[in-house]
N, C-alpha and C positions, 0 to 999 in steps of 0.2 A: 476458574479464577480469572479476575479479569484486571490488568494492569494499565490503566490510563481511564479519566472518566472525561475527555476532553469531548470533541463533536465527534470521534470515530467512538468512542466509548459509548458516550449515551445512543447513537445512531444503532448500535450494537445490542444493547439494553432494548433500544424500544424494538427492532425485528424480532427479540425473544418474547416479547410481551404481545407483539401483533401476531404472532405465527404460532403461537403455543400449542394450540385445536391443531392445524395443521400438520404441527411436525410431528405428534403425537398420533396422529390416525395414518398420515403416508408414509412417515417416517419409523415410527415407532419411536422416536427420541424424545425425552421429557427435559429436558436439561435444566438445571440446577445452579442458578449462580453464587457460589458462598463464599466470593470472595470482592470485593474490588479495594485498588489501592493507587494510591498518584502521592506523587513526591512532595508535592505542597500542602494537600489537605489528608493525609495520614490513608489507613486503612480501614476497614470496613469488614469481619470475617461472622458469618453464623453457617454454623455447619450443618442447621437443615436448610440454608437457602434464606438468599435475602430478596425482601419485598422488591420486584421491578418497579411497582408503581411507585413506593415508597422512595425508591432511588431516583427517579425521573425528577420526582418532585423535588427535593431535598436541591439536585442540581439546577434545577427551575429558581431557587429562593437563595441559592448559594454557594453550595456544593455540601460534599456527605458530614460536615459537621453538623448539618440539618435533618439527618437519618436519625428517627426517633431510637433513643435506647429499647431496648428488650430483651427478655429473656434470654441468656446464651449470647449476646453478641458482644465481640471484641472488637474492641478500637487500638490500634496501634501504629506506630513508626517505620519499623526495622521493616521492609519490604520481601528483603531475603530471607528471615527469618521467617517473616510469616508463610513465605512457600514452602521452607522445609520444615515447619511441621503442620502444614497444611495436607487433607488424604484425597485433595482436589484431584481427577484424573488428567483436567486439559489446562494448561496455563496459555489464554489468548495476552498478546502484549502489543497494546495500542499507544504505547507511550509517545513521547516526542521524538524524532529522527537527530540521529547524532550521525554524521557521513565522515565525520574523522578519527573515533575510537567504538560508534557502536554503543559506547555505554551511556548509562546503565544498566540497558537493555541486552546485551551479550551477557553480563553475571545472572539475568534474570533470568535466560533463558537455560544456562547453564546449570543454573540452580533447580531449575523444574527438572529437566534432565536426572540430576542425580537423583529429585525427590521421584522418580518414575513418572512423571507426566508428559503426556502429549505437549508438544506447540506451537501455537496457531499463531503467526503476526501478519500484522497491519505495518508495522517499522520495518523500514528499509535498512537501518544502521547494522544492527547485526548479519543479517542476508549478504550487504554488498560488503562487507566487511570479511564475515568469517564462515563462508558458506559450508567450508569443509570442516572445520573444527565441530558446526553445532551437529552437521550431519555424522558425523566419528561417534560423538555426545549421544547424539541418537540412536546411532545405531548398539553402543555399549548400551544401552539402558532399556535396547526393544522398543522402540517409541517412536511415532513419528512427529518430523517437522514439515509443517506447510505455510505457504506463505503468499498464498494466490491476491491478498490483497497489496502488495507490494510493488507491483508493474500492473498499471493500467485500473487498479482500484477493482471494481466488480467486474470486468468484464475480462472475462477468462482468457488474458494472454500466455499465461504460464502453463495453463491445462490445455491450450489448443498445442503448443509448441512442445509438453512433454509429454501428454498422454494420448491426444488426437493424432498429432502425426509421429509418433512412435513406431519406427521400420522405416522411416524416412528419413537422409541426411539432412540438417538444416544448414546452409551454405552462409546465407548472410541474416541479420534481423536488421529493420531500417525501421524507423517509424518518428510518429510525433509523439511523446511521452510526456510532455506538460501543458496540459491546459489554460495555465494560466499564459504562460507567454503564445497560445496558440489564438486563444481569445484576446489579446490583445494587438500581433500582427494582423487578423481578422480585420478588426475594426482600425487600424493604420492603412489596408487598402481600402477600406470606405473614408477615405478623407483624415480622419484623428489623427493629430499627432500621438510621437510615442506618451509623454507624459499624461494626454487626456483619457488615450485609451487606458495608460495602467493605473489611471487616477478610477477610472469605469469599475475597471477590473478587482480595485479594491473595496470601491464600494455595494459590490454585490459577492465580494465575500471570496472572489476567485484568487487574488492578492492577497499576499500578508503586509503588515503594518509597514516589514521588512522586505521584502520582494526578493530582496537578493541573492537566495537558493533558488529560485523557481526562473529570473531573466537574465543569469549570469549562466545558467546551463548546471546547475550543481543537481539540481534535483533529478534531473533528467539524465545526468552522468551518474548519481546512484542506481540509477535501474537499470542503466547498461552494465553498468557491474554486476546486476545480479541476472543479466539473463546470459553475461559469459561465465559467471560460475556455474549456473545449469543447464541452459543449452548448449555453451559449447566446451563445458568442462575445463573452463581455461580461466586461472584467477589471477586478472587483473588489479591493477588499485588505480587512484587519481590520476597518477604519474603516467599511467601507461595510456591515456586517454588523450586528445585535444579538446577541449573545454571552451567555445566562445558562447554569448548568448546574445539578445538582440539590442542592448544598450545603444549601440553605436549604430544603428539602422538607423537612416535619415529619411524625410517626407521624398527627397531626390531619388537613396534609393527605390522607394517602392514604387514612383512615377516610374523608373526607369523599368524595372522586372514587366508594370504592366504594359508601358508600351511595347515591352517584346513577348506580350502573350504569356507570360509567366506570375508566379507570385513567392513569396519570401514564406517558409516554413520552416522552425528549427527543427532540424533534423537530427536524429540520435541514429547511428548505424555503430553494428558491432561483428565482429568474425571471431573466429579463434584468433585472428591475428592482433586485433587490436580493434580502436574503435575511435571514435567521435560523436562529438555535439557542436554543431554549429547553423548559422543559418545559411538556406542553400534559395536558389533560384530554380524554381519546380516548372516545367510547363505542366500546361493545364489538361492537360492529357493525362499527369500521372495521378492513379487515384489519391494520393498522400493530398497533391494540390487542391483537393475538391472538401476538406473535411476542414472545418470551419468550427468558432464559440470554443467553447471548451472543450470539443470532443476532442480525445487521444485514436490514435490509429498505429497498427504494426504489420505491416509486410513483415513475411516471412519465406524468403525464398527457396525451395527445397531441390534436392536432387530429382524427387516423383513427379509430384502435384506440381511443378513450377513456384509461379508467387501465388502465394493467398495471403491478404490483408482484411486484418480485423479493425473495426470501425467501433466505437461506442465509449460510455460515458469514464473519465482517467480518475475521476477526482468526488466528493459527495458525502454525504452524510449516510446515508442510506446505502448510495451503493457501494463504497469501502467496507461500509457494514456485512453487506451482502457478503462480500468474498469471504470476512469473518465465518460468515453462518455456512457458507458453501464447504468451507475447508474443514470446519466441526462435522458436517455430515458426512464428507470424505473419511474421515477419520471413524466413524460411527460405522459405516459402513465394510469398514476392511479392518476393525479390531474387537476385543471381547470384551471391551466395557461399554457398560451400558448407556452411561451418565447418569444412572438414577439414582 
């Protein structure tokens, strides 16, 4: 069952539609979508599985009021209801991000829980929120919760820091976590002002209409939150952060960082102690300084291996998707159902 049909939704839709052969012959997984639902244009449930191409399109021309009726399929409202009596085994939830209550995505999540399902998110709101209650949830219900597209999009931050270095302490996490304000100090030291680069930035889709979660630093203080609820077991909220973003960067500063060899990159660092987001003065020596456009990157510095820093794409249609499809396999892989 899938809860959101927005760009992480359909992005999601279409890797089950382009990988089917695939996951089927390496995988052995067939998966089954008989669910989607979103808060604006209702639900969508047929219990032997609904058409992907039939959904792609429908969202192509409109959204799933455009899903042709047929035999067996139900249309309805109640979101929660339909998960509990839904015999879906995974509930993935790609909804919109709420960073002050989580919801409605925490009752959603909690609601799969009771009804026995796995769950798989794309949404930061419930994670940086209430990491220990869903994992309690989960763990009463036998079920797991993963959430690998939540920090850093497709590109395995969470599985390098819980599973790869596992027997290692992790001391500090530091990195750049939003692409979009990373893509747009980029292009502020190639000359742009701030307004043109985030005028750039919204026009190729890295921006929202609103910006103002992703260059006040809020976006990138939700995923510090969820990497000290699970790497360093330690739950913060807002309050326990510093929070600036790059508003108040001027063309002066960034003349100024270049002429001493340096550059301007918000920076997200977090300990068990606490944490921040703010823009820092990097020289160009450190590799965070060197990762440019919209790439996201995270040092992670450990007691063993020292630092090691991941580099690659934070943000995407496809690759947010990815970690979707990456976390179902997880889940396929170390439990007794099948999805078929």
């Amino acid at each position: 069952m899938l809860i959101g049909f927005g760009v992480v939704g359909q992005g999601f839709v279409e890797l089950l539609r382009d990988k089917s052969d695939e996951l089927a012959e390496r995988y052995h997984l067939r998966p089954v979508l008989v669910g989607v639902a979103t808060r604006s244009q209702g639900t969508l449930y047929q219990a032997e599985g609904l058409d992907l191409a039939g959904l792609l399109k429908a969202a192509a021309v409109g959204g799933l009021s455009h899903y042709p009726d047929e035999d067996g399929l139900q249309r309805g409202s109640d979101i929660k209801a339909w998960i509990q009596s839904s015999d879906a085994d995974v509930l993935i939830e790609a909804g919109s991000t709420n960073l002050e209550t989580g919801q409605p995505a925490l009752d959603y999540c909690m609601s799969a829980f009771e009804a026995e399902m796995h769950v798989v998110l794309a949404n930061k709101g419930p994670v940086a929120l209430a990491y220990n209650d869903l994992q309690a949830a989960a763990s009463l219900s036998n079920r797991t919760l993963r959430f690998e597209a939540t920090v850093m999009a497709g590109t395995p931050a969470l599985a390098l820091a819980l599973d790869a270095l596992a027997g290692s302490t992790i001391l500090e996490a530091r990195g750049i976590l939003n692409g979009t304000t990373n893509y747009i100090l980029t292009h502020m030291h190639q000359g742009l002002p701030y307004a043109d680069a985030l005028a750039e930035a919204q026009r190729l889709g890295y921006a929202e209409t609103d910006p103002r979660g992703d260059v006040e630093g809020w976006d990138a203080a939700g995923k510090l939150l969820i990497l000290a609820a699970t790497v360093f077991e330690t739950p913060l909220t807002m309050n326990d952060l510093q929070v600036e973003g790059i508003t108040d960067l001027t063309p002066e500063n960034i003349t100024a960082a270049q002429q001493a060899g340096e550059c301007y990159k918000l920076i997200a660092q977090v300990t068990r102690h606490g944490g921040s987001v703010r823009p820092i003065r990097l020289p160009l020596s450190d590799p965070l300084a060197n990762v440019n456009g919209a790439l996201n990157a995270l040092t992670l510095t450990t007691d063993v291996m020292g630092d090691i820093t991941l580099i690659g794409p934070g943000a995407g249609r496809r690759q947010t998707a990815f970690a979707l499809l990456a976390d179902l396999l997880a889940i396929h892989r170390t439990q007794v159902a099948t999805f078929e």
